[in-house]
N, C-alpha and C positions, 0 to 999 in steps of 0.2 A: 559262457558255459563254465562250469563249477568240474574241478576233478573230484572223481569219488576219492572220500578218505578210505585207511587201509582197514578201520573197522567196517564200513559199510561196505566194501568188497569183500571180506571174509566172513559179512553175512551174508552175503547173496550167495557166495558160492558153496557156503555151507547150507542153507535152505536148498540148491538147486540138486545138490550131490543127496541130502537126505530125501528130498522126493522122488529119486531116481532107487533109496534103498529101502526106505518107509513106505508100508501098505498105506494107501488114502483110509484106510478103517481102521488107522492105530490106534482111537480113541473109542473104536465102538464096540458096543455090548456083545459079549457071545455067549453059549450057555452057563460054560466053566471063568466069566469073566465080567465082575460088577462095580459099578464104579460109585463113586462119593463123593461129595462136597463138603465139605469140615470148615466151619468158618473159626479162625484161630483167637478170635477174640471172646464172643459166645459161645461158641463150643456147638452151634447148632447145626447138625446135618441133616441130607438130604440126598437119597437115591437118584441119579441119572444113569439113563442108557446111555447118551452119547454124549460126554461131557462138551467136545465142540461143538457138536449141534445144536444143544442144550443155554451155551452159553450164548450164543447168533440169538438165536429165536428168542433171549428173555435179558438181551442188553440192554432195555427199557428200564428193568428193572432194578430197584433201592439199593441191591447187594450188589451191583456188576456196577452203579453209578461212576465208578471211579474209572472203567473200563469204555464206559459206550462208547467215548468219539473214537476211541484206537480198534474197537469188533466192529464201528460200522465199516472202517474201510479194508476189514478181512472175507475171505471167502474160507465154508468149508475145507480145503484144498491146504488151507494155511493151519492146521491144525496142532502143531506143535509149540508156534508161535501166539495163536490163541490161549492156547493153556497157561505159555510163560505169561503172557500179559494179561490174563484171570489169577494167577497167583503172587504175579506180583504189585496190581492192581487195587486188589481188591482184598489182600489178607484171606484167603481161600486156602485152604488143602486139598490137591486131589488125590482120591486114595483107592488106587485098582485092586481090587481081591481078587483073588483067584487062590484054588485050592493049596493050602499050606504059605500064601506067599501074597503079601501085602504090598504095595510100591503107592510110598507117598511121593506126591510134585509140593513142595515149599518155598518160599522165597525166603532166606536166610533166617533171621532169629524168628519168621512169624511161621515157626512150627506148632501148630496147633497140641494142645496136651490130649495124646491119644488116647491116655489111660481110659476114660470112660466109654468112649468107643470101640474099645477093646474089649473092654470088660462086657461090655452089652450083646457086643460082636460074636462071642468066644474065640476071639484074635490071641488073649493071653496066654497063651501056652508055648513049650519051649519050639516044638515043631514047625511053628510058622514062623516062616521068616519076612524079617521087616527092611525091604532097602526106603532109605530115607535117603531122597532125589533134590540136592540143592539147586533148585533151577537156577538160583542167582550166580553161585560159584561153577552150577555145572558139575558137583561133586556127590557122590555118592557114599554111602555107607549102609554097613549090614548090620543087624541085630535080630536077635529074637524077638517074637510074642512077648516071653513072658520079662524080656528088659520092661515093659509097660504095665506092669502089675502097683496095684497098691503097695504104699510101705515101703519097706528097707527087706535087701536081701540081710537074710543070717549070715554069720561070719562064718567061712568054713570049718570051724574048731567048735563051735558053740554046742553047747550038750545035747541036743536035741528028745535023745532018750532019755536022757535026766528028766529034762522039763517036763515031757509029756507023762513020767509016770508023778511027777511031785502034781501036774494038774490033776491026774487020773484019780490021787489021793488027797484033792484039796480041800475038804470037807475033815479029812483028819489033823489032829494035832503031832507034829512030828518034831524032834526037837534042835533039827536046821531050819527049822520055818525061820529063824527069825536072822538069819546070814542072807548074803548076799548069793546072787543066782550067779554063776558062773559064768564068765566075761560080760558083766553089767557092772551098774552101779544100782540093780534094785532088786529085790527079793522076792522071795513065795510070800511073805505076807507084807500087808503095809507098812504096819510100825515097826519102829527098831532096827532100823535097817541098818548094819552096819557099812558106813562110809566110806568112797574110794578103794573098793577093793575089785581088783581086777578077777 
């Protein structure tokens, strides 16, 4: 007979106290509440209702490969620990929307780049908020929507009305066209630009 070590007793008692706190339907669809598979390398997603059930019924399957022998010996019931062992398995993102409020599951650096999922989404905006759930660390973090926008934010100082009136008139010849744009290193027009100028 083998003693339990002290990590597999402080799983089991942490699974057995979360099923006594977690609804058996923590994973499942409700009107205000949809769920996603984001695979972090391709970038390829794909709608589920019940991301646990979802996973059971298609661990045959090419994407969950790395997953089957550990989902065949899960039931439903196990649903939390399905998820971590689909995300850390298999390079997946699970991503629940719900109104104004995103909650990705990741397994450490295989954070899927959400930008274009966003963007497709209309997740990019400052409203919604994004917790990014490190199943491996168990750690969490908050961000906006619009953290996941193409590009670079602007620096808070940057002219803003400047620029848009020197675009507004870029068809005219002005005779700062040919200086540098205000904390860049490049101008309203191509050539001539004069260098390193803050």
């Amino acid at each position: 007979m083998t003693t339990p070590s002290r990590r597999h007793f402080l799983q089991t008692a942490a699974a057995v106290t979360a099923s006594w706190l977690l609804p058996r339907s923590l994973f499942a669809r409700t009107p205000d509440r949809y769920f996603w598979f984001l695979h972090a390398d391709t970038l390829d997603s794909w709608p589920v209702a019940d991301p646990v059930r979802w996973s059971l019924e298609h661990a045959h399957e090419p994407v969950l490969e790395r997953a089957t022998e550990g989902l065949r010996k899960l039931t439903p019931d196990d649903g939390d620990r399905i998820i971590r062992l689909v995300v850390r398995r298999c390079r997946l993102n699970l991503l629940e929307l719900q109104p104004d409020q995103v909650l990705v599951h990741h397994w450490g650096q295989h954070r899927a780049d959400l930008r274009a999922f966003f963007k497709t989404h209309r997740l990019d905006r400052p409203k919604v908020e994004v917790v990014l759930g490190d199943r491996k660390k168990e750690a969490v973090t908050t961000q906006t929507g619009d953290d996941f926008l193409f590009g670079d934010r602007l620096a808070a100082h940057f002219p803003l009305d400047l620029y848009l009136s020197k675009w507004a008139s870029r068809f005219a010849l002005q005779p700062d066209d040919w200086t540098a744009a205000p904390g860049t290193r490049s101008g309203y027009a191509w050539g001539g630009v004069e260098d390193n100028i803050p």
